[in-house]
C-alpha positions in Angstrom: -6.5 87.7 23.9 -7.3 84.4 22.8 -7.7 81.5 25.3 -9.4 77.9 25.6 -11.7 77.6 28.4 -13.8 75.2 29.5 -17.3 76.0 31.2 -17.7 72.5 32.6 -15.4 69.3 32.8 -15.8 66.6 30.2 -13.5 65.1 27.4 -12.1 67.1 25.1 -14.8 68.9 23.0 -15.3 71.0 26.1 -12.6 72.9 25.4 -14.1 76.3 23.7 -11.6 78.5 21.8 -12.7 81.8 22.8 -11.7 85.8 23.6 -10.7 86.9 26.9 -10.2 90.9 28.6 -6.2 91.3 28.9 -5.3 90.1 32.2 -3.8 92.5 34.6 -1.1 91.9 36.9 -1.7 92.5 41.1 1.1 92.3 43.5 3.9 90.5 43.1 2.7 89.2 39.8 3.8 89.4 36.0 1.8 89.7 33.0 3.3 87.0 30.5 3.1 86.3 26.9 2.6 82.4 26.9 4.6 80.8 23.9 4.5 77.4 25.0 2.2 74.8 28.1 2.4 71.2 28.3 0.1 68.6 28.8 0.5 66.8 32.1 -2.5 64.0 32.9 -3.1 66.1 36.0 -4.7 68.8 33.5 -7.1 66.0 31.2 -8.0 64.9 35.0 -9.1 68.4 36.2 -10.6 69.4 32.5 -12.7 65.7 32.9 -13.8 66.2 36.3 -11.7 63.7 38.3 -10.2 66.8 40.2 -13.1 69.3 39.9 -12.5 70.4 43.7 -8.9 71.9 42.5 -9.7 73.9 39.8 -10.6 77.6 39.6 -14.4 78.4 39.3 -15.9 78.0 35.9 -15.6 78.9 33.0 -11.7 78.4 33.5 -8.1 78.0 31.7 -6.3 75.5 32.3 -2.4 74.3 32.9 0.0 75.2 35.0 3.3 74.8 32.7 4.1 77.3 30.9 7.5 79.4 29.2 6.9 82.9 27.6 8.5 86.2 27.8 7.4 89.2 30.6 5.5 92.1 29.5 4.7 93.5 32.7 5.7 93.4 36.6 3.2 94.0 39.3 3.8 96.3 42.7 6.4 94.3 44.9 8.1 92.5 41.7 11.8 92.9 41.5 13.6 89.5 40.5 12.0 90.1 36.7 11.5 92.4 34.3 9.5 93.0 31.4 11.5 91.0 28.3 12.7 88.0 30.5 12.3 85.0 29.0 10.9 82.3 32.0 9.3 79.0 33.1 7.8 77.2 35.5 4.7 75.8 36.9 2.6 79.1 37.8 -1.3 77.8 37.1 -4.2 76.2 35.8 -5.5 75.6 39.3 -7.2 77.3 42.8 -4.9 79.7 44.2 -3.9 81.1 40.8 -4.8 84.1 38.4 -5.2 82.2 35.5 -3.7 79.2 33.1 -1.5 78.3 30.7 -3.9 77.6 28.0 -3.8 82.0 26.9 -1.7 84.4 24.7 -1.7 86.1 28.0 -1.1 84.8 31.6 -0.7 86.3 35.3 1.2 84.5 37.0 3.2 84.6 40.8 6.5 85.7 40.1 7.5 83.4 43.4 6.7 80.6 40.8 8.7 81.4 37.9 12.5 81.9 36.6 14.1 82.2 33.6 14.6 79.8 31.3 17.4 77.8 30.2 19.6 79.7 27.4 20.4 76.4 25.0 16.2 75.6 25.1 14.0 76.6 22.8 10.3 78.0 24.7 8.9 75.0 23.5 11.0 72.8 25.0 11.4 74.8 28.3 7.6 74.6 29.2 8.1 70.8 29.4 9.9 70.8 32.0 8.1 72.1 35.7 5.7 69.9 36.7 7.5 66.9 36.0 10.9 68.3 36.8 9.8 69.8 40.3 8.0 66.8 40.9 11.1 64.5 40.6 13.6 67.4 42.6 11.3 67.0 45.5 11.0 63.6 45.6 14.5 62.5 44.6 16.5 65.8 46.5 14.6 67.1 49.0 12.2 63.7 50.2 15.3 60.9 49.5 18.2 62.6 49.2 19.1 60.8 46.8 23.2 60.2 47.3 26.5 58.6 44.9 26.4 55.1 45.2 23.0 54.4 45.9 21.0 51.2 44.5 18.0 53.7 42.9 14.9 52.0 41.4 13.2 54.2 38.8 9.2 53.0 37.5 8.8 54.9 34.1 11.9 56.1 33.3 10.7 57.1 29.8 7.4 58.7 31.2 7.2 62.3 32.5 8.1 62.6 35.5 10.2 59.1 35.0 13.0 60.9 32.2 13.8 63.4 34.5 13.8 61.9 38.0 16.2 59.3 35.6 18.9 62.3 35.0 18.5 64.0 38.6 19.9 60.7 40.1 22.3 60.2 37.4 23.5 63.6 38.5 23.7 63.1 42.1 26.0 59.9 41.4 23.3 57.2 41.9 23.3 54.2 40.2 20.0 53.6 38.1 17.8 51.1 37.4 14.7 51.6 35.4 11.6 49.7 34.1 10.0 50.4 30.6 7.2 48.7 28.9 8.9 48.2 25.5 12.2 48.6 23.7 11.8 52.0 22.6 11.4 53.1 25.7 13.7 51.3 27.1 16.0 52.7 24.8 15.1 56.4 25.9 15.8 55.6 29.6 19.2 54.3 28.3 19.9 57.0 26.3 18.9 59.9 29.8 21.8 57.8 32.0 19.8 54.5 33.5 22.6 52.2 33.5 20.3 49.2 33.3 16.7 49.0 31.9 14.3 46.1 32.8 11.0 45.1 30.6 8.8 45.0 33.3 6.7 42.7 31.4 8.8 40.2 31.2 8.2 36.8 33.0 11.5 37.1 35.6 10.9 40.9 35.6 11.0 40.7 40.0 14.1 38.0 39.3 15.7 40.4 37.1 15.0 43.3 40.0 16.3 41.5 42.5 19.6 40.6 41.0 20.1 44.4 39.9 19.7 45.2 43.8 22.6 42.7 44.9 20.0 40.3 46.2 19.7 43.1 49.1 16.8 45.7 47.7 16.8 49.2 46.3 17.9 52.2 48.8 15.2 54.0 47.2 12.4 53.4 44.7 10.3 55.8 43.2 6.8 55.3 41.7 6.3 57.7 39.2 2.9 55.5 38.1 0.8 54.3 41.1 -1.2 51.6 41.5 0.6 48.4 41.4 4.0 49.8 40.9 3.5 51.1 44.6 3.1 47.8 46.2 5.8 46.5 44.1 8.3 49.2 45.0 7.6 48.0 48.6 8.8 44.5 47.8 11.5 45.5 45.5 13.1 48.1 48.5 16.0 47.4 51.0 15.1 46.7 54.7 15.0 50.3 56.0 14.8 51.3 52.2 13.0 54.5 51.3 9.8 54.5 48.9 8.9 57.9 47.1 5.2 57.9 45.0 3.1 60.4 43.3 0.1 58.5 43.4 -1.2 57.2 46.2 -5.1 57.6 45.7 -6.0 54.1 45.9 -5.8 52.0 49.3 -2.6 49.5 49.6 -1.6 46.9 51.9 1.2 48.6 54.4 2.7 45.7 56.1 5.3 45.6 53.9 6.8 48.3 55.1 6.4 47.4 58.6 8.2 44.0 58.1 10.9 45.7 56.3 10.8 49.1 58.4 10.6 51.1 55.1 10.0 54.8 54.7 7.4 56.0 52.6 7.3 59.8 51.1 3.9 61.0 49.0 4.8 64.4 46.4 1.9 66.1 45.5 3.9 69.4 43.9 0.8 71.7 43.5 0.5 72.2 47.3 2.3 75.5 47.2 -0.1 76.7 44.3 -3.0 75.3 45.9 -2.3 76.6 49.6 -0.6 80.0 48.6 2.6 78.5 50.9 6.7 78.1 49.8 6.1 79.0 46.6 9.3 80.8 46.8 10.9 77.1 46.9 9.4 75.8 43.4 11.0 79.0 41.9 14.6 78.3 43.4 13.8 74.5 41.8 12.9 76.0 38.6 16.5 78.5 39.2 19.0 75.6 39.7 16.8 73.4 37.3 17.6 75.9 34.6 21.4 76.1 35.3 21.8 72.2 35.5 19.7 72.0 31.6 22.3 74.4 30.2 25.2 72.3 32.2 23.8 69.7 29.6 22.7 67.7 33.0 18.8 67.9 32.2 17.0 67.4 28.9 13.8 67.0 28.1 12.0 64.6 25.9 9.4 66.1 23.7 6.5 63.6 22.0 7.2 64.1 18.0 3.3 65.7 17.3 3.2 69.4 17.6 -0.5 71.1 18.3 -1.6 74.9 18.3 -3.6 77.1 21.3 -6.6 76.1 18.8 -6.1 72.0 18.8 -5.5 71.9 22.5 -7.8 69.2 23.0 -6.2 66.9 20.1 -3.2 67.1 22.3 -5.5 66.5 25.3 -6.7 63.2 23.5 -2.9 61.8 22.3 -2.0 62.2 26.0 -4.4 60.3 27.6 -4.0 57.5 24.9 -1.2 56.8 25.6 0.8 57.3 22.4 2.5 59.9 23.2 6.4 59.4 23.7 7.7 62.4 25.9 6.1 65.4 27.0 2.8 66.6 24.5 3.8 71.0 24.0 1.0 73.0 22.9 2.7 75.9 21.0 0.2 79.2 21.9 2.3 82.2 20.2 
């Protein structure tokens, strides 16, 4: 089979298009032919380094998001079988048989389920890591309920456009940033029911008025840095605070004035730790059934790339042009 590897971190020229043995499935694994990964900035950060201790030994593949069809079940497998179509976030990292970045894949069948009927396999293998990401942090963290005052950072980014619809879905009442008007325009368009330029002069005026003049009940960083220390200031007293970055140090008294609670999502504990991995493939189950409810849907960046320009698509991610998720297309 044909895979990219890379055989130490660096940009993207250290990607290596190269032939691989056929991968065989162990128990309670599946053998899949990979037809579509996406770029997530967690897989430019292992491939340049900045998250060496988390990926598999070298020379690796990498990413973790994938859709394809099953050719073959392992010992132990019974929810699958081999023609299933499926998704989900299953590796690219330690703890995993392999990555995204193949014809062929092994993969935990705890990980995966099958995709939503009305999407295509390109636009199914854009979804788990962003969309897990945003369940845990919006459903099972905040419990996100109708009625709430919800505070969305990004709501045209990754994990941003989807935690946008989750909320909209559980009744909340949304408020996101964006950075210009076409993206401000996407949040719109997913369900935000107001969209703030966060670059604006009264951007923090404009906040507080969309709160009531009270706070958020909850605020999620989807970015980190800054955004993290301003979700503290724009949150209720006894407000909750969700992030996904969290890596650089920030001044807490804000929440101890204000009595806030503050969950951190790092979604590739289960792969990295071999624990509930069960629970990211119920995610990816009720995920799928909400997408063909016409709840969920993606946002794909316009560019299209092949297994063999994987790190072009590598390079428009982390420049930042991208709008939506960056699919590689593999078979």
């Amino acid at each position: 089979m044909q895979a990219q590897i890379i055989r130490d971190f660096g940009g993207p020229e250290v990607f290596e298009l190269t032939d691989l043995p056929q991968p065989q499935p162990g128990r309670g694994e599946v053998l899949l032919e990979v037809h579509a990964s996406s770029v997530n900035p967690i897989d430019y950060k292992i491939r340049a380094g900045g998250r060496a201790a988390i990926c598999n030994d070298l020379p690796a593949v990498l990413h973790g998001d994938v859709a394809g069809r099953v050719l073959e079940v392992g010992p132990g497998v019974v929810k699958l079988q081999p023609g299933d179509e499926v998704f989900g976030c299953a590796g690219g990292v330690r703890g995993t048989s392999g990555g995204a970045l193949a014809e062929l894949m092994v993969a935990d069948a705890r990980l995966l389920a099958k995709k939503p009927q009305r999407l295509s396999m390109r636009e199914a293998a854009a979804l788990p890591l962003v969309s897990i990401t945003a369940w845990e942090a919006l459903y099972e963290r905040a419990a996100v309920a109708a009625g709430q005052r919800t505070l969305i950072y990004g709501g045209s980014g990754g994990v941003g456009h989807i935690a946008v619809q989750l909320a909209k879905a559980r009744g909340a009442r949304v408020v996101s940033t964006a950075s210009s008007p076409e993206k401000a325009e996407i949040a719109e368009r997913l369900g935000a029911d107001l969209v703030i330029d966060r670059r604006a002069p009264d951007a923090a005026e404009q906040l507080r008025k969309a709160s009531g003049g009270k706070g958020f009940d909850l605020v999620f960083d989807t970015v980190g840095g800054a955004h993290l220390d301003e979700a503290f200031a724009a949150a209720r007293i006894n407000g909750t605070v969700v992030s996904i970055s969290t890596l650089e140090p920030h001044d807490l008294s804000p929440m101890h004035r204000n009595g806030l609670s503050l969950h951190v999502v790092f979604m590739l504990i289960p792969l990295l730790h071999g624990i509930n991995r069960e629970r990211h493939g119920w995610i990816m189950k009720d995920l799928a059934h909400m997408v063909d409810a016409g709840e969920v849907t993606p946002l794909l960046d316009k560019r299209r790339f092949s297994l063999a320009e994987a790190a072009e698509a590598h390079r428009h991610l982390e420049s930042g042009a991208a709008t939506g998720k960056v699919v590689i297309d593999v078979v």
